[in-house]
N, C-alpha and C positions, 0 to 999 in steps of 0.2 A: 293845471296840475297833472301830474303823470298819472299813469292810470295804477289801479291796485293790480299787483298782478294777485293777489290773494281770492279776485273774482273769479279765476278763471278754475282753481283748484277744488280740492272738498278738504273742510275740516281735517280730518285724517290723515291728507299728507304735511299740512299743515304743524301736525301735533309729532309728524317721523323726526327721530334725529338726524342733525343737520347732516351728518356724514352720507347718511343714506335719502335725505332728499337731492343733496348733490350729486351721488353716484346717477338715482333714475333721472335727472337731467341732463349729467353730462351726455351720457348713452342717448337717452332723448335726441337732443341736440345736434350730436355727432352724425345719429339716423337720418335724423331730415335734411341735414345740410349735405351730405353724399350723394342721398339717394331721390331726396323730393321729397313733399306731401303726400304726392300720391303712391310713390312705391314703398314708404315705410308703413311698416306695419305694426302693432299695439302687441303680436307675438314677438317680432325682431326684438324688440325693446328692453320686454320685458327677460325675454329670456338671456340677451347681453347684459341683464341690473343683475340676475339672480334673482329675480321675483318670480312669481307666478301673473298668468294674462287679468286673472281677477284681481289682484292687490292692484292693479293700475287704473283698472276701473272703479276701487273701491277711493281711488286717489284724484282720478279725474273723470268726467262725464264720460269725456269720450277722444278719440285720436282730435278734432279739431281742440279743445278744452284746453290739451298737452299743447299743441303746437303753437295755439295762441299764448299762452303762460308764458314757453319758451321765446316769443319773437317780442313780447312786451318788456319779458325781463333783460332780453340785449340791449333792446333800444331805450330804454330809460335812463340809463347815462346819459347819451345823443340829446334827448328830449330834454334832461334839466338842465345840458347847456344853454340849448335853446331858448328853453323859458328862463334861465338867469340874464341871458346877453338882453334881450328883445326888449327888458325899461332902460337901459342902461343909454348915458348920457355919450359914450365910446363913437370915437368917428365910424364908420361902418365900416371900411375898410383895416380896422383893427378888431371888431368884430367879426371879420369874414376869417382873419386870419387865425383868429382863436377857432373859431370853427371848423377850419380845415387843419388844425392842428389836432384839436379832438378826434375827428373824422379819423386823422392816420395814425393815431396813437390807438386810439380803441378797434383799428380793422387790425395792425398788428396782434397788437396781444392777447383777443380774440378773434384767430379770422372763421372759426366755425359758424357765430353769427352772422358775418357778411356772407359768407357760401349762403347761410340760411334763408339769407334775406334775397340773396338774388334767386335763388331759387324760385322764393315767395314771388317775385315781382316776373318770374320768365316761365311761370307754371299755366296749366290751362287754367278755363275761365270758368272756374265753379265757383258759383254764389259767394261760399264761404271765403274761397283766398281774393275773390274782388272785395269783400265788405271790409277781410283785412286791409289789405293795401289801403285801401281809399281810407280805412282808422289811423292809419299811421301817416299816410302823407299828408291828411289834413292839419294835423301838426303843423310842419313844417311849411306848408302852403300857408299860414294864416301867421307865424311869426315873421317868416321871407316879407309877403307882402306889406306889411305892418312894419318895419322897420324900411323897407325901399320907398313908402308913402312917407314916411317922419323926414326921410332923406333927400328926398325932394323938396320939401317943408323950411327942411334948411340951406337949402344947396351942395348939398353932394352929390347929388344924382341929379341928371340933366332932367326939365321939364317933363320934355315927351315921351316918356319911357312909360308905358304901361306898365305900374306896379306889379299885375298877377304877372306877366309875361316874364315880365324880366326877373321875379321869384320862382318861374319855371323853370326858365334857362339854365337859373342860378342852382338850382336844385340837380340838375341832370348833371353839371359840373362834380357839384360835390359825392354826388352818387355816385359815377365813369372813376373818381378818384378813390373811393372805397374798393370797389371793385377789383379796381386795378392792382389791391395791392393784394388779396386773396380769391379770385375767382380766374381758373386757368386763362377758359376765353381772354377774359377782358385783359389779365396780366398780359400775351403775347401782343393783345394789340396797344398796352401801352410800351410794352421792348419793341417793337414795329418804331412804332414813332420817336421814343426817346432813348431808344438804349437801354440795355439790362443796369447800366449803372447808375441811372439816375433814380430807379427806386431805391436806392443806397443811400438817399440824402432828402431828406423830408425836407431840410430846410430848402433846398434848391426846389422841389418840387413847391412849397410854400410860397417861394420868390417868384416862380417863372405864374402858377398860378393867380398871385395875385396882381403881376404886369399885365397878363391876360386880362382880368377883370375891370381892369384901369383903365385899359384900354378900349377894351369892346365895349363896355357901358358908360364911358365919358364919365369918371371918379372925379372930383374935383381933385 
């Protein structure tokens, strides 16, 4: 089950009108995804909403509270595909392809999330953005896995494949492919190797991806 992102908040913001709990996340959002964790600050924020520093605190604990709210409420889209695909009786490689269709439809049309998130995943190593990371990728680490074991099970996946492995691999895939379509770094290195115009075409990205997969993991 996806998590409540209503844990992470207080009553109070809770009970704001919708207009105005969307403005102090858009802002939010926008902050960390530019700037980072660490250099956004609970003043930038508030003063880009038109709040005051205390109505933000009177909203959330504290600058982790927001950030966490903010990086649960992107990814729970991501995560109830996950958790719908993961019983489903679907060969896996039409699972994979829902997935990565998700992946580049949701990094379009928000890419301030993905900046967010790579951010989150290329920031230093304080407690706090290690305990997230490691929250969210367990996700994704335990339906990967669980679906490459059932696949084995039936014959789609070769024997000898170490299930977590090859749910690693699989994940850094779909990851390099978020990335790529809203994070500068990663953009130029996928115009490096494929051309500016192949991010033009999801479905060609879809295709050569999942020959890729077919390939280097022996698909049935």
């Amino acid at each position: 089950m996806a998590i409540d992102t209503t844990q992470f908040s207080k009553s109070t913001f809770e009970n704001l009108p919708e207009e105005k709990r969307r403005r102090i996340i858009s802002v939010a959002t926008e902050e960390f995804a530019n700037n980072g964790f660490e250099n956004t600050s609970i003043q930038q924020i508030a003063k880009k909403s038109n709040i005051s520093v205390g109505s933000i605190y009177k909203y959330f604990q504290n600058k982790e509270s927001l950030f966490t709210y903010i990086v649960q409420a992107g990814l729970s889209r991501l995560e109830k595909t996950l958790l719908e695909l993961a019983p489903t009786d679907e060969d896996i490689l039409i699972k994979a392809e829902k997935i990565i269709r998700t992946l580049l439809s949701f990094s379009r049309e928000r890419p301030e999330f993905i900046k967010l998130y790579c951010s989150l995943t290329t920031s230093g190593n304080s407690d706090f953005l290690n305990q997230l990371s490691q929250r969210i990728e367990a996700v994704s680490a335990s339906i990967y896995t669980q679906t490459i074991a059932i696949a084995q099970e039936t014959g789609e996946v070769r024997k000898d494949v170490n299930p977590a492995f090859f749910a690693y691999l699989l994940d850094n895939v779909f990851m390099m492919l978020q990335f790529s379509t809203a994070c500068p770094y990663y953009q130029e290195r996928f115009f490096i190797y494929t051309g500016k115009q192949a991010n033009e075409s999801d479905d060609l990205i879809v295709e050569q991806t999942l020959l890729f997969l077919k390939a280097a993991f022996n698909f049935k």
